[in-house]
C-alpha positions in Angstrom: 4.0 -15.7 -4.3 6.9 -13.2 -5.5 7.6 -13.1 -8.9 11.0 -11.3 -10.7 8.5 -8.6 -11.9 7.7 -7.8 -7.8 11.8 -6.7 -7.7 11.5 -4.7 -11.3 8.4 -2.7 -10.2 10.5 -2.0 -6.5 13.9 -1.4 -7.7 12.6 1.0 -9.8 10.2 2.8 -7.1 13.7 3.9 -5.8 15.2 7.3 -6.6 17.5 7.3 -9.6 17.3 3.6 -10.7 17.4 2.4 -14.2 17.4 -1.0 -15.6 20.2 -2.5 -18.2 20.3 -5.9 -19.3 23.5 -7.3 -18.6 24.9 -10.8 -18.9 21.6 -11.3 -20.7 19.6 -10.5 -17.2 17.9 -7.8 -16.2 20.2 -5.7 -13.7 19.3 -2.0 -11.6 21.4 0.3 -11.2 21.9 3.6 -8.4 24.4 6.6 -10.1 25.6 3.9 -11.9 26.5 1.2 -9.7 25.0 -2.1 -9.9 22.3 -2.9 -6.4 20.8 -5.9 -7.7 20.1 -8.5 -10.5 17.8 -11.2 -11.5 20.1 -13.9 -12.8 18.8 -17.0 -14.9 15.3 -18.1 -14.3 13.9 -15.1 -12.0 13.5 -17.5 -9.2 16.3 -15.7 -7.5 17.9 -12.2 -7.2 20.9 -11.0 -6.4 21.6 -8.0 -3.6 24.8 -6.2 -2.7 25.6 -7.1 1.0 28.8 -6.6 3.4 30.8 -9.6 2.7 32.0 -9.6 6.5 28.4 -9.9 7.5 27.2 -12.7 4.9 28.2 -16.2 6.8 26.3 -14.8 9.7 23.2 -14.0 7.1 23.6 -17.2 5.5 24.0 -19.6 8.3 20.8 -18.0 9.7 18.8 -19.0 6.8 20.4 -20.9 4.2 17.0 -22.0 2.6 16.8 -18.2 1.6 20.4 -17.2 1.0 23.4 -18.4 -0.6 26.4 -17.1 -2.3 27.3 -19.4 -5.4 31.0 -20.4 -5.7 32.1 -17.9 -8.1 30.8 -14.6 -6.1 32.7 -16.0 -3.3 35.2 -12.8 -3.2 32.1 -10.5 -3.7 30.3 -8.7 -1.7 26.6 -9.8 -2.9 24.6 -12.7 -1.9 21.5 -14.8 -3.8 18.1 -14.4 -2.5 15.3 -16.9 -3.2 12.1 -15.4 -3.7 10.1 -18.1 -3.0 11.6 -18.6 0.6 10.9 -15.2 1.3 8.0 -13.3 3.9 6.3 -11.0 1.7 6.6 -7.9 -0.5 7.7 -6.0 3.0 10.8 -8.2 3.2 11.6 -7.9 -0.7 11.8 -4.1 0.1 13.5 -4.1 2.8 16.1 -6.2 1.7 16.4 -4.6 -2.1 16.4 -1.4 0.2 19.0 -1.9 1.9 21.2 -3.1 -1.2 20.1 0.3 -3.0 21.7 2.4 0.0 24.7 0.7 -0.7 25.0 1.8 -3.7 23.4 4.7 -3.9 25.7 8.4 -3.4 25.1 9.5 0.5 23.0 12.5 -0.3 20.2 10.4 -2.4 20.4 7.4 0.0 20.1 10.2 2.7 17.4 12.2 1.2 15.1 9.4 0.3 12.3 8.6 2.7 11.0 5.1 2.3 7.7 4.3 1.4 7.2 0.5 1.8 6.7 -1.8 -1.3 2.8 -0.2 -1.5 0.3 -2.9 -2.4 0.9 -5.5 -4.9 -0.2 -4.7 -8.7 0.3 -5.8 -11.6 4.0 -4.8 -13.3 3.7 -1.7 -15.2 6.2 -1.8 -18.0 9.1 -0.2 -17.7 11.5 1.0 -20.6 14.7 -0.2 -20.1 18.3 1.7 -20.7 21.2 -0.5 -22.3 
């Protein structure tokens, strides 16, 4: 089973990510823009996505994605980590959010390595 602390110890496997707690959550950051967040009880995360392609993403699958009312005019959408394959899938998708964010020359220079095996969270300082 994925756990909150599966998406702290891949976020910040990723070049240039720190954490901030924001809004009381714990949130990662890419040159300073926001990729994803772990709102409320850490049974769910938050990921940037292209807003045109979310009703597509979330009819597919809406056990595992959703968009809450009041990020309706965002461009994120709500994963549930329970519904979700594996620690492969978790990368991917928290991935994909990071090269959103992320300037074209890190995104482009990174090579990914896969969510390696699972371990127990190391602790991680965090930046306010």
């Amino acid at each position: 089973m994925l756990h909150a602390d599966d998406i702290r110890r891949i976020a910040l496997s990723l070049p240039n990510t720190v954490e901030k707690e924001l809004w009381g959550h714990p949130t990662f950051h890419v040159a300073g823009r926001m990729f994803v967040t772990v709102p409320g009880d850490g049974t769910s995360f938050a990921v940037r996505y292209p807003k045109h392609e979310r009703h597509e993403l979330i009819a597919s699958d809406p056990d595992r994605f959703w968009v809450p009312p009041h990020e309706a005019n965002s461009s994120w959408v709500r994963a549930r980590l329970a519904a979700l394959d594996g620690l492969d899938e978790l990368y991917d998708i928290l991935l994909d959010s990071w090269q959103q964010a992320a300037p074209a020359q890190i995104a482009e220079a990174y090579v990914p390595t896969g969510p390696g095996p699972q371990q127990p969270p190391a602790e991680h300082p965090r930046r306010s």
